[in-house]
Structure formats: C-alpha cells, structure tokens
N, C-alpha and C positions, 0 to 999 in steps of 0.2 A: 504494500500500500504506500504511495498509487503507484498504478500500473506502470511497470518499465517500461512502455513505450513511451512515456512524455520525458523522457529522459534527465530526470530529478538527478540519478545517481547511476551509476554504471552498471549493465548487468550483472544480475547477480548479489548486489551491494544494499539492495534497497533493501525494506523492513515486510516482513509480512504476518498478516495474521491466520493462526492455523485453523479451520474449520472443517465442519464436514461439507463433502459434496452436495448433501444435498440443500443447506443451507449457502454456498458459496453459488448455486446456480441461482440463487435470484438474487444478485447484489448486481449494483449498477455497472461493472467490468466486465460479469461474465459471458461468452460468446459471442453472438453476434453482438453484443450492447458495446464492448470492448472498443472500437470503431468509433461507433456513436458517443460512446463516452470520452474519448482518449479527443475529437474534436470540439468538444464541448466543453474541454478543460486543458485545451492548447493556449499558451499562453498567459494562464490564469496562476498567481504563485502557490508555488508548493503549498504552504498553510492553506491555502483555500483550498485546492484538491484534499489533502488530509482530508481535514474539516468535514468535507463531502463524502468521503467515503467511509469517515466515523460515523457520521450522520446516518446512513446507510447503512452499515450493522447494526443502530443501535436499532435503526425500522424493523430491521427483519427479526432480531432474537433477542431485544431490548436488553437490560444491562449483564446480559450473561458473558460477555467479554470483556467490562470493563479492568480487568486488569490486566488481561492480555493488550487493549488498546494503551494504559497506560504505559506500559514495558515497551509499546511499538514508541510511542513519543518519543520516550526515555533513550530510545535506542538512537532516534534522530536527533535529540539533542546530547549526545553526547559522540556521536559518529558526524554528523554534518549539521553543527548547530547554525549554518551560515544560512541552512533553507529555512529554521524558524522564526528566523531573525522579524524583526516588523520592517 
C-alpha cells in the first residue's frame, strides 16, 4: 500500500498489508480497478493515496487491521519519512 505502480518507492520496497483473498478482492486496487485506481491517484501525494487506501480497508473489514495499518505507517515513516512529510 499503495500500489507499486504509482511508483512511491521501488519495487518490492513499499509497505503492505496482509489479508485474505477474499477480502483483498474488493478493495479499490484489486484487478481490473488496479488501472482505474492507479489513474485516479496519478499524481496525487503519497499521504493522500495512503489515506485512501486506509480509508478503504477500514470500508471493507472496519477496525480489524488497525494495527497492522499502524505498523504499515510506522514502517513509512521510518523507511521513507520524506513521503509523509506535509
């Protein structure tokens, strides 16, 4: 999170959250949305993306990841605190 194509961080480098399949298939990146999503958050800074795609877990499985989501932050601001910058 987000998606390694908007190219925040380098493949492989970026943060992700583990979930099951079948809750990862209805978040705003998966499949064909991946596309749609990844141009709809071209250009938009990193925190906003975040932002949107916490937002989006928290729709689908409401706070059953909040600590998984915190530890993703955490991981961003201590690996590339320049994206969370204001």
């Amino acid at each position: 999170m987000p998606q390694a194509a908007l190219g925040f961080t380098g493949y492989g480098e970026g943060g992700a959250l583990a979930m099951p399949h079948v809750e990862h298939l209805l978040t705003r990146t998966y499949g064909a949305w991946d596309a749609v999503t990844a141009a709809q958050d071209a250009g938009l800074p990193f925190r906003t993306v975040l932002a949107r795609d916490i937002r989006d877990v928290r729709r689908i499985v409401g706070s059953r990841y909040n600590q998984g989501l915190l530890d993703l932050i955490q991981y961003y601001r201590t690996n590339f605190p320049q994206l969370l910058a204001k």
